[in-house]
C-alpha positions, -999 to 999 in steps of 0.1 A, spaced: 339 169 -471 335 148 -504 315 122 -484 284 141 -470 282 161 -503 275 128 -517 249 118 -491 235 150 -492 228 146 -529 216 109 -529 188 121 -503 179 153 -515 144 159 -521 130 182 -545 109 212 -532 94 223 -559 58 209 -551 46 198 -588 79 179 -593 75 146 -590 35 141 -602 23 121 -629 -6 121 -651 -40 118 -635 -45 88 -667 -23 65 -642 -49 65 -613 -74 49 -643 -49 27 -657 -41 15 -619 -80 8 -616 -81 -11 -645 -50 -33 -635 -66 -38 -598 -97 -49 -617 -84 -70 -641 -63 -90 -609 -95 -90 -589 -113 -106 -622 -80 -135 -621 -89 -143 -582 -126 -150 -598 -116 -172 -622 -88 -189 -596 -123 -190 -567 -145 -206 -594 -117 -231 -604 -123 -268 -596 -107 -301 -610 -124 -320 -637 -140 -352 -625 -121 -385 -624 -140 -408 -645 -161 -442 -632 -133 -463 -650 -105 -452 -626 -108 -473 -597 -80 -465 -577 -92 -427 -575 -126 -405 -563 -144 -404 -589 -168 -375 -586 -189 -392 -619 -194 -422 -592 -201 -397 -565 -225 -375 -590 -243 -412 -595 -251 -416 -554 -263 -380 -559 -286 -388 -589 -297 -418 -571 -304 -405 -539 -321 -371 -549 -345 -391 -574 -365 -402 -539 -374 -364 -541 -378 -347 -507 -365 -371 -479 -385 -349 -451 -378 -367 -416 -410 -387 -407 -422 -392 -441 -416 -427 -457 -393 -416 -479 -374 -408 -452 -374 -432 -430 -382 -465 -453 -367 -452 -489 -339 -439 -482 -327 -456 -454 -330 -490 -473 -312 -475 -498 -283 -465 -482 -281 -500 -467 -282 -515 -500 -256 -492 -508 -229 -499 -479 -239 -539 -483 -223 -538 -518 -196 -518 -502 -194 -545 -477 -187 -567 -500 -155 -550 -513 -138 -543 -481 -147 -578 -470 -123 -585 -505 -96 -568 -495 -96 -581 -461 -114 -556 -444 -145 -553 -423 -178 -536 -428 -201 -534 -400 -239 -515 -408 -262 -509 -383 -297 -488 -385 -302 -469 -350 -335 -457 -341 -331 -439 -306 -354 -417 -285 -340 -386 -269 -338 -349 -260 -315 -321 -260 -311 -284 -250 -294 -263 -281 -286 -229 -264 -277 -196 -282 -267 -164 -275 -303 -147 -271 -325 -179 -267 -327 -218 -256 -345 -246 -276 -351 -283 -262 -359 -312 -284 -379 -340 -277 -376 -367 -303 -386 -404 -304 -378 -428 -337 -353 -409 -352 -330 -433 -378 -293 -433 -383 -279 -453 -409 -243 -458 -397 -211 -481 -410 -176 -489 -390 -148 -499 -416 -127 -517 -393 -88 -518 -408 -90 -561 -402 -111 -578 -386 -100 -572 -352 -118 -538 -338 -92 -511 -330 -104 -491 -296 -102 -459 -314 -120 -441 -344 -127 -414 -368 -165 -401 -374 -176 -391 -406 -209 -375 -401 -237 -361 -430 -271 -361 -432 -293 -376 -455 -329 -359 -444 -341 -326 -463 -365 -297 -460 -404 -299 -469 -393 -283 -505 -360 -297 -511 -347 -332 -527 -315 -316 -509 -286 -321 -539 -263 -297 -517 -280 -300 -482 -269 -323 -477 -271 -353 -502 -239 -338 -521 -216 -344 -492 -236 -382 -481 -227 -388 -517 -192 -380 -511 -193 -401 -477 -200 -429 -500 -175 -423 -525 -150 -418 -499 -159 -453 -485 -155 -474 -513 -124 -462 -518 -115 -468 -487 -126 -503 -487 -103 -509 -517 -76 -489 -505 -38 -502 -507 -37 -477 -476 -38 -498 -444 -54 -477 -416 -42 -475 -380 -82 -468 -370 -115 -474 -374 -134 -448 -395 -173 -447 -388 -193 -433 -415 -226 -414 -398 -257 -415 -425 -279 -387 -400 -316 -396 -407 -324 -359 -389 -306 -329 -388 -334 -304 -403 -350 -299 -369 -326 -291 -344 -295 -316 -349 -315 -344 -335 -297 -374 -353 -260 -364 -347 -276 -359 -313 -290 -399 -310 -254 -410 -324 -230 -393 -301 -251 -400 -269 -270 -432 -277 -251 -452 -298 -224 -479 -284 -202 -471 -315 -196 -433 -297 -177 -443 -274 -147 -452 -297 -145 -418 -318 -118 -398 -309 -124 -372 -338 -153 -361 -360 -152 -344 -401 -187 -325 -400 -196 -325 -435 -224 -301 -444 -237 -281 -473 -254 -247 -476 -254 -239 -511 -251 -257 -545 -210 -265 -557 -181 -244 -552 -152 -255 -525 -161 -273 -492 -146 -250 -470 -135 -259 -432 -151 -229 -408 -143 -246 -378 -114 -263 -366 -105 -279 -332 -119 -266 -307 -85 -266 -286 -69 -293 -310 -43 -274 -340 -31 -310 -348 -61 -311 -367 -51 -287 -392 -18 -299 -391 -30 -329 -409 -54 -309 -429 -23 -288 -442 -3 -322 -447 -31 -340 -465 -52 -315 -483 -41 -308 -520 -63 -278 -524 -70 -262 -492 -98 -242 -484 -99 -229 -445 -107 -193 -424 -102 -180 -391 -127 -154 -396 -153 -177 -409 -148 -197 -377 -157 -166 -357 -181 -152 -377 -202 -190 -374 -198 -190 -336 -208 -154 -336 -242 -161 -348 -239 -140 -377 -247 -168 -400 -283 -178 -394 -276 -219 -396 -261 -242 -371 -245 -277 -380 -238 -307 -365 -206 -301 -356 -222 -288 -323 -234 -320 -311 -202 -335 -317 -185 -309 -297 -210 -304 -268 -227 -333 -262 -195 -361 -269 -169 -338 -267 -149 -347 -296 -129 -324 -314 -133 -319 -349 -133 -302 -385 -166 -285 -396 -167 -286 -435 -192 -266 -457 -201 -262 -494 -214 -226 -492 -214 -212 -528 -249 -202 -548 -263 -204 -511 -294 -188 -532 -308 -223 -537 -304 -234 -502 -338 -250 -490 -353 -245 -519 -369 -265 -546 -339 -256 -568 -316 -273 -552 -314 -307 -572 -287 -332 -585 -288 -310 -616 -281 -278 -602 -248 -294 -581 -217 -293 -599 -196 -330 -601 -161 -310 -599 -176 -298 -565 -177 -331 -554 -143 -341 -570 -128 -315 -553 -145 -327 -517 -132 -362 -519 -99 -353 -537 -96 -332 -505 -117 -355 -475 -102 -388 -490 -65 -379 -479 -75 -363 -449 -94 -391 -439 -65 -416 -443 -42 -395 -427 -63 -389 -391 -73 -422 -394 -35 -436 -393 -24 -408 -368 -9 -409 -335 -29 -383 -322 -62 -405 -326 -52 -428 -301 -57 -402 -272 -62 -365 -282 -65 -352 -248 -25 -355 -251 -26 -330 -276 -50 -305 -268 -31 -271 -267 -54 -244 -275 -65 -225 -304 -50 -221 -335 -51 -192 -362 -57 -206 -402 -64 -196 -436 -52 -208 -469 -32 -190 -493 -48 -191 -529 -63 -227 -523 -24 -238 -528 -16 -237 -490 -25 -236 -457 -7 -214 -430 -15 -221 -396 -2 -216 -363 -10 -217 -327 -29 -185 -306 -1 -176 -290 21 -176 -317 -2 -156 -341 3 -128 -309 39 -127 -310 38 -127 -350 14 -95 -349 38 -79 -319 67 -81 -331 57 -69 -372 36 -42 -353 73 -32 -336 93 -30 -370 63 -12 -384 67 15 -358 105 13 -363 107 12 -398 84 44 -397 106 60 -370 134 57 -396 115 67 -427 105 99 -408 141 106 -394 153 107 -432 131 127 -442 136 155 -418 175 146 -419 182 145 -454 148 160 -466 159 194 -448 124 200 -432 127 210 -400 113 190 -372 86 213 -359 75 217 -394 76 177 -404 57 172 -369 28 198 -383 28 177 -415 23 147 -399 -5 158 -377 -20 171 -401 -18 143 -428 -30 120 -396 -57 145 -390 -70 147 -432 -64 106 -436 -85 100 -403 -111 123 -413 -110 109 -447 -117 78 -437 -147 91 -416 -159 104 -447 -156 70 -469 -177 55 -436 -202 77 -437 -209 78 -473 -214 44 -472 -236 40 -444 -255 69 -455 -260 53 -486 -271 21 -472 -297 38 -450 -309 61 -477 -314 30 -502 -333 13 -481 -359 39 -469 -361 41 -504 -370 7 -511 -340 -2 -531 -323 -29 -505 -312 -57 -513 -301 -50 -554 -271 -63 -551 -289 -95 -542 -287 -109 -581 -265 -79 -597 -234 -84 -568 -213 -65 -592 -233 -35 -579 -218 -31 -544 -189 -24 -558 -205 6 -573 -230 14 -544 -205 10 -515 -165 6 -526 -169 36 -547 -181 59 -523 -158 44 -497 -125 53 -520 -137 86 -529 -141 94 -492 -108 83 -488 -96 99 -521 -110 136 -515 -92 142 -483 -57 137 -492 -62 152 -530 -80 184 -514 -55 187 -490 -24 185 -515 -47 203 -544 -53 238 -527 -30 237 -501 -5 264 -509 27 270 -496 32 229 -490 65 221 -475 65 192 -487 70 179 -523 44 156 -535 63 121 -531 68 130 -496 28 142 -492 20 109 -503 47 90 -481 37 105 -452 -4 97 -460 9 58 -468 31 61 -433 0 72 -417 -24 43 -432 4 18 -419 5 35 -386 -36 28 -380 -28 -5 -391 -9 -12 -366 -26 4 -341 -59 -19 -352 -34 -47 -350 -20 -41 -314 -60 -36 -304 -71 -67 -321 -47 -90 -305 -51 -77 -270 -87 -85 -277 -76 -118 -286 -95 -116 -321 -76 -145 -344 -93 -127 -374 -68 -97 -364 -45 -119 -393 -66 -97 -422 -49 -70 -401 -13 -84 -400 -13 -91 -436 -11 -54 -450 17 -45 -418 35 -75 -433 37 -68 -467 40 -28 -458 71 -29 -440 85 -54 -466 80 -27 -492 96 0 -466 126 -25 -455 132 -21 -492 128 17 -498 148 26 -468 175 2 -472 178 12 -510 176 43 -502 144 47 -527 123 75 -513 142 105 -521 136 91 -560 102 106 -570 88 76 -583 109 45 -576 99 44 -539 61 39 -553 67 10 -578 83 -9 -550 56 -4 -531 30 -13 -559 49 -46 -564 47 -56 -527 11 -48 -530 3 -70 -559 -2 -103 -532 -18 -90 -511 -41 -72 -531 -52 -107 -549 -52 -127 -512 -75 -96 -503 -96 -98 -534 -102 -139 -530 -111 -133 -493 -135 -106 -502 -149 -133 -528 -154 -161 -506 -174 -135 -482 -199 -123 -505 -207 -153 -522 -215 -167 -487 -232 -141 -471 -250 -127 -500 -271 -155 -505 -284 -150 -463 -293 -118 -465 -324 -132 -487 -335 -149 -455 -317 -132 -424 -349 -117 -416 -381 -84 -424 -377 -63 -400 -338 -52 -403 -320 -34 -430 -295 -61 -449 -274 -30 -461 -261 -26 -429 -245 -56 -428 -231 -55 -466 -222 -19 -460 -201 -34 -434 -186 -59 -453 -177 -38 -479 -160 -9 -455 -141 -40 -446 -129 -53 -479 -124 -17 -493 -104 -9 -467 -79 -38 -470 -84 -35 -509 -76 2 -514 -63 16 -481 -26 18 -494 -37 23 -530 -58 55 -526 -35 77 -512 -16 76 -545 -40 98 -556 -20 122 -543 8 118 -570 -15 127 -594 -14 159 -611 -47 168 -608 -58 145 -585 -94 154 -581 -99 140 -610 -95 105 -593 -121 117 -567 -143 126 -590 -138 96 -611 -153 74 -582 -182 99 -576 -191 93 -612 -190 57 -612 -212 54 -576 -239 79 -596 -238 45 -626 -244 24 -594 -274 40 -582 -287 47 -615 -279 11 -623 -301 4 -593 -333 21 -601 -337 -3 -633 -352 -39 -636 -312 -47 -629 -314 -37 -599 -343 -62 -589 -333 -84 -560 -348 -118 -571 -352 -140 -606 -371 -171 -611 -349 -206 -605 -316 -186 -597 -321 -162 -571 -359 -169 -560 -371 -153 -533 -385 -167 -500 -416 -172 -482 -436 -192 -459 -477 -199 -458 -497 -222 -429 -530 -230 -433 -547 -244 -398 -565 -209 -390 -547 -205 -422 -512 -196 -413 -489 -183 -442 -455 -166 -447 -430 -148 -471 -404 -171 -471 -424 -177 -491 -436 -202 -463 -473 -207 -470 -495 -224 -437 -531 -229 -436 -534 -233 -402 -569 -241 -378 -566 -222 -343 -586 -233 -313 -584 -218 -276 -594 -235 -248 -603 -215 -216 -591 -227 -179 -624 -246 -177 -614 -272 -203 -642 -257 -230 -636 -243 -261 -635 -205 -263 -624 -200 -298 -617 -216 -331 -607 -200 -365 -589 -213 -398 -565 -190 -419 -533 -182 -440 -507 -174 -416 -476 -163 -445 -444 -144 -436 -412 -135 -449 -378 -137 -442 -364 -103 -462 -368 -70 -465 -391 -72 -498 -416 -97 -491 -444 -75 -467 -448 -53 -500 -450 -84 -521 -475 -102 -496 -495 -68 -494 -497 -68 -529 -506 -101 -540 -530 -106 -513 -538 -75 -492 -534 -61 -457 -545 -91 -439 -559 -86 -402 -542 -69 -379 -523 -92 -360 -512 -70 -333 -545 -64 -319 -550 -98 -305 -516 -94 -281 -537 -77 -254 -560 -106 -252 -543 -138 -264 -513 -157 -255 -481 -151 -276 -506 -128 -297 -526 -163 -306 -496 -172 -333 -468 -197 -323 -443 -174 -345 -433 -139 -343 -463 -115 -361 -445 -84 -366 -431 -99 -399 -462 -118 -411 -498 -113 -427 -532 -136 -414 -557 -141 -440 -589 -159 -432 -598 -189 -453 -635 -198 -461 -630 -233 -452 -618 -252 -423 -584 -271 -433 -588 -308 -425 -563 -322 -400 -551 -351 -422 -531 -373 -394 -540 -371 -357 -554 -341 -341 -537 -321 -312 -544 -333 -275 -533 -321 -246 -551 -338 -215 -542 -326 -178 -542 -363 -161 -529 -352 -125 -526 -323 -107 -502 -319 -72 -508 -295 -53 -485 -289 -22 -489 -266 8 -451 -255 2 -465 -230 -31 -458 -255 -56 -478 -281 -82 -469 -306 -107 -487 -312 -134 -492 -343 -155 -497 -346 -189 -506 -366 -220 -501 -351 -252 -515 -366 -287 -509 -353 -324 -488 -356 -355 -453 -368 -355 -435 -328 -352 -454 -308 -328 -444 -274 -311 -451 -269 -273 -449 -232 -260 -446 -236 -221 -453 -204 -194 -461 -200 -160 -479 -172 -151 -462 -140 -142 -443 -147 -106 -442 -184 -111 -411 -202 -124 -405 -235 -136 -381 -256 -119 -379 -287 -129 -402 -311 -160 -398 -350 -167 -377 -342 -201 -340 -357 -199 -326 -319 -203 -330 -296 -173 -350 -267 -174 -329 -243 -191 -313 -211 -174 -323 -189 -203 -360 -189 -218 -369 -192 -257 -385 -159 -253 -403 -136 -232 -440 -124 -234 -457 -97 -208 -422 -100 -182 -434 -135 -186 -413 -164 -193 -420 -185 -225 -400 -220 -232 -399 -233 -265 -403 -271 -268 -400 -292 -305 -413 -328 -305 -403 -351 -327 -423 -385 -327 -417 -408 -355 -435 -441 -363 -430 -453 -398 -403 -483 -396 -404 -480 -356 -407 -516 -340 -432 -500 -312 -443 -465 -322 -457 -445 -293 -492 -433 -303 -487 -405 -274 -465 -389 -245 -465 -385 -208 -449 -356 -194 -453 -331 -161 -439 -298 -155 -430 -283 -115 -443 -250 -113 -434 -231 -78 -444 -195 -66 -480 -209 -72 -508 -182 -67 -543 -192 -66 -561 -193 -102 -544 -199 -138 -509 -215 -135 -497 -222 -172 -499 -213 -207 -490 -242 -229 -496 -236 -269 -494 -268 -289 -485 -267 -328 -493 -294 -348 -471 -298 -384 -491 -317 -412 -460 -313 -432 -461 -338 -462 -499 -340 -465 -496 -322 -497 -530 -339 -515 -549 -327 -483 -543 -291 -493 -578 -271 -498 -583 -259 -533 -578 -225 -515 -546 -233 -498 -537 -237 -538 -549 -208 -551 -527 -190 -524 -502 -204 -534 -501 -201 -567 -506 -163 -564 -470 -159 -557 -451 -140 -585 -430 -159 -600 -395 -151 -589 -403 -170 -555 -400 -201 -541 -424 -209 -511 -430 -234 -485 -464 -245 -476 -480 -272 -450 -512 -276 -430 -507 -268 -394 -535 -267 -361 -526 -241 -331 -545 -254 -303 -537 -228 -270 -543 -240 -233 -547 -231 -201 -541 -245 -170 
């Protein structure tokens, strides 16, 4: 009888429902310990090695690397067409890889350099539209470091581009990472390292406008047909860690060298599905690669201070040099290691679908296969459950609660932590709507620290009021208040797994954010039951604090690395949507993973309204904080804002882009109807229509001309933009627009083909659509017509067609292009709509003293883009 006395007394819980609490001061010192952690992942994100310096020969040297960027950006804008561009730049890069040459040659390599110039097309298809481009004269500077001077049959592509926007002299996008290329190739050319394979270092003359140079390479170029493998190297922001976002497709020994090679990895799951989601507004070469030449590869980003991205900010002096040690401290191993694998020699061997990664604190990467990441989740979702089963069972064993009354508990704390979380959703998204309609979006934008106010707050104090109301005036409890909050952790755990389960029968390799709290969960349970800790009023929670302390900091980094990427977009992910949606989201998320097993502590608390209350306070700072000049989105040179202004019936934009553009509209006769010249100006965020409206107006109505002209008479979207008509007539300083109907077929079976020679500049924009019952089936471009139109206008069909045609450093230039379109389902009368835009881009002195004025009417705080453009509509 001695022995169950014992037991009984080791698991006896106290029922006296205040035993067991502890001041309400601990919730606020736990805060301040969770915030003081998540300020040590900051410090750990922003850390980066200090450069190797130019004396050290044998190592990347981001000082050398920071010299290629100095060099390279000093061009200024390397826009594709202009001569810097394709004369500058390109003989630069040569002059570079011939010194190079010279080394390798040295040490008893080989250095072959080639310039391609290639004519082409290509179809880039995404998930609500289809774009083809048309381009002639596009320039790749590209090198092949053979390993002797024999030519192994296999290689390794290294591919970045070395063209920029209009505004940019592109020191991230993407000069940082051609700078690292280079880097990475002298070193290689020096190297005691004696490699199995080629490696073939891709200079791309032309990325900007629809991956057109990776696009020339991969399907043009005789080099192609020996890469096995492909390292994408890209930048869309100024510094921080390159980060791979995606991996394979199909191939995990990729990242099985990545994790071998790699001293500081930087790699995510999520941010692979989140890219091929479309939820980041970019695309990247990596595409190409995969599509068009079918190579498996690694797509590597720099995406921190994305707020200078495309802008004129984003200069040598603006990018870090410990970003680009840290790049080649991390390609230059990664490089050598492909390029002596065994894998490289025929990868088809080792193609064995997807695989789940992500790196722990930038000391390690985890990764395994699909399949594996789906047993992993099943079997910790099965101890969860078990591990629960038998915390539940001791507490109604040796807890003496009766079952009945520990199965009412339990519904009911599954009912209050369910609804609680409700109520930290809706409070968020509420708030999100609310500060929008009231102007107030985007605040965060500059001040980030304030979604921690505006959206985590109100998040944990949904979370917080359920379980502390429900323990705080409850009377008559059953249950003490360790095993109140037990049961609301055992609940939290129990969703996990639930989400878990759901995720992986989805087959969603982001469900690993969802495996890590289970994980660590059940380790702190293992413990507790085992020990036989949870009858002990507060040893039970210290164990599980400490098995929360990794977690909490993996969760913290993650949560950085996603708003420093995807706060930066929402300046530019569009007018017409509200960007706290989307940040709301994100927030719920990271709250969630943050905070989910740390709120219902609350509950210990004696009074733990108090912690409730605390968070109400501090979301009433937030919104307070909001309404001040703090709470501004934008500030000059650091977080501009964006807009866009045409002038050619002037056409100009909030990006700010900024067009003067000259419209003329010919009618089915071949005469001219109508001509106009304007500002056409639009913006890409949810500020910019007040800041156009005041700065410059209403503008016309735009809308009014959609019942009577094609497309509304714009070749972009007018829902988001402002037309202002200019006094004078931009002049067309380059070629003017021509399109010229040279042949007509008509056949009795309801079908013509129409021929045609088009003239202009070197980037022109075709809109193509047959009239309403008519269908395209089949044009003289090397892409087929595409399944899915670029848009639709009227029930009417509209295909989107961008046409590149250099000429500067082009052995025979084309002055213009032939092309036909088969049209079936003819009726008699009109057949086709064609709009043609014509993009002066670089003609900067051209620029009416108007077009300046406009431009220089924009506050201060933004950065805008601005070229002369002519819309010239047909029909046919």
């Amino acid at each position: 009888m001695k022995a169950p006395d014992k037991v009984k007394k080791v698991w006896a819980f106290e029922k006296n429902p205040g035993k067991g609490s502890v001041s309400s001061l601990w919730s606020v010192v736990l805060l301040v310990i969770c915030v003081s952690l998540y300020c040590l992942c900051v410090l750990n994100f922003k850390s980066l090695p200090l450069e190797e310096p130019p004396t050290n020969e044998q190592k990347f040297s981001g000082v050398r690397a920071k010299d290629y960027l100095r060099n390279l950006t000093s061009l200024g804008p390397r826009l594709g067409g202009s001569r810097v561009n394709e004369i500058e730049t390109v003989n630069l890069l040569v002059n570079w890889l011939n010194e190079i040459k010279i080394i390798a040659e040295a040490h008893g390599r080989s250095l072959d350099i080639d310039v391609q110039i290639s004519d082409g097309s290509l179809n880039l298809a995404y998930s609500s539209s289809t774009l083809l481009a048309v381009y002639y004269g596009v320039k790749n500077v590209v090198a092949r470091l053979r390993p002797s001077l024999h030519t192994p049959p296999n290689a390794l592509l290294l591919n970045a581009h070395f063209d920029t926007v209009a505004t940019s002299e592109g020191g991230g996008d993407d000069g940082s990472m051609c700078s690292v290329m280079l880097e990475v190739l002298g070193q290689l050319a020096k190297s005691p390292t004696q490699l199995e394979h080629s490696v073939i270092f891709l200079f791309n003359g032309f990325e900007e406008n629809a991956l057109q140079g990776a696009h020339a390479f991969i399907t043009k170029h005789s080099w192609a047909l020996s890469v096995r493998a492909v390292l994408n190297l890209e930048a869309a922001g100024n510094g921080g860690r390159e980060v791979v976002f995606q991996a394979g497709p199909r191939h995990p020994w990729l990242m099985n060298h990545y994790r071998k090679a790699v001293p500081r990895p930087y790699a995510s799951t999520m941010a692979e599905e989140m890219f091929q989601a479309e939820l980041i507004p970019s695309d990247t070469d990596y595409r190409i690669f995969r599509d068009y030449g079918r190579i498996p590869g690694m797509d590597l980003a720099f995406s921190y201070n994305g707020y200078l991205y495309h802008t004129q900010y984003d200069t040598e002096e603006n990018f870090p040099g410990e970003s680009l040690q840290n790049a080649g401290d991390n390609v230059l191993p990664l490089v050598e290691s492909l390029a002596s694998s065994e894998e490289l020699r025929d990868p088809r061997n080792y193609e064995d679908g997807h695989v789940i990664f992500y790196d722990f604190f930038n000391l390690a990467l985890i990764y395994y296969s699909e399949n594996a990441g789906a047993i992993i989740n099943a079997v910790l979702a099965t101890i969860g459950v078990l591990l629960l089963i038998v915390s539940c069972v001791f507490f109604v064993k040796y807890g003496q609660i009766p079952m009945l009354i520990f199965a009412r508990e339990l519904g009911f704390t599954m009912i209050i932590q369910m609804l609680s979380l409700a109520v930290g959703v809706g409070l968020v998204m509420l708030g999100a709507i609310v500060y929008h309609a009231a102007g107030r979006s985007l605040s965060w934008f500059t001040s980030s620290y304030l979604l921690f106010f505006l959206y985590f707050c109100p998040f944990f104090l949904g979370l917080a009021i359920g379980p502390a109301f429900f323990v705080g005036f409850r009377r008559g409890n059953p249950l003490t208040i360790p095993q109140n909050a037990q049961l609301f952790l055992h609940v939290q755990h129990l969703f996990y797994i639930v989400l878990l389960s759901t995720l992986t029968g989805m087959s969603i390799r982001s469900s690993f954010l969802i495996m890590i709290p289970v994980f660590f969960y059940n380790v702190s349970l293992l413990f507790n039951v085992a020990l036989k800790l949870q009858a002990r009023p507060h040893t039970w929670m210290f164990v599980h604090l400490l098995c929360q302390i990794i977690p909490f900091m993996w969760f913290s980094t993650n949560t950085i690395a996603q708003f420093t990427t995807f706060i930066p977009m929402q300046g530019r992910s569009g007018a017409l949507g509200n960007p706290e949606l989307l940040m709301a989201a994100f927030s719920i998320l990271s709250a969630a993973l943050l905070g989910s097993l740390l709120v219902p502590l609350v509950t210990i608390c004696r009074s733990p309204r108090i912690t409730a209350l605390l968070f109400a306070l501090l979301w009433i700072v937030g919104i307070i904080i909001m309404v001040t000049p703090q709470g501004f989105p934008f500030r000059d040179a650091k977080t501009p804002q964006r807009f866009s202004i045409y002038v050619s019936r002037i056409i100009m934009r909030v990006v700010p882009r900024s067009l003067h553009m000259n419209r003329q509209f010919h009618s089915l006769s071949g005469d001219l109807r109508h001509s106009d010249s304007g500002f056409f100006i639009s913006t890409v965020d949810s500020h910019g229509r007040s800041v156009i409206q005041e700065n410059f107006g209403e503008g016309m109505n735009m809308i009014d001309n959609c019942g009577m002209e094609f497309l509304c008479g714009f070749p972009f979207g007018v829902s988001s933009s402002f037309w202002y008509p200019s006094v004078v007539k931009s002049t067309i300083p380059d070629t003017e627009v021509l399109l010229r109907l040279t042949q007509r077929q008509v056949f009795n079976t309801g079908f013509e083909i129409l021929h045609f020679e088009l003239r202009g500049p070197d980037r022109m924009n075709l809109l193509i659509s047959p009239e309403s019952g008519s269908i395209i089936t089949d044009w003289s471009f090397e892409e087929s017509v595409p399944s899915r139109p670029n848009r639709s206008w009227n029930s009417r069909k509209v295909y989107s067609i961008t046409y590149t045609n250099f000429k500067l450093g082009v052995p025979e230039p084309r002055d213009s292009t032939e092309f036909w379109v088969k049209v079936e389902n003819v009726t008699n009368g009109k057949v086709l709509d064609i709009s043609v835009s014509g993009h002066y881009i670089w003609y900067h002195e051209q620029k009416t003293n108007e077009f300046r004025q406009k431009i220089a009417e924009f506050p201060l705080w933004t950065t805008v883009q601005s070229w002369i453009m002519s819309y010239d509509h047909y029909e046919f």
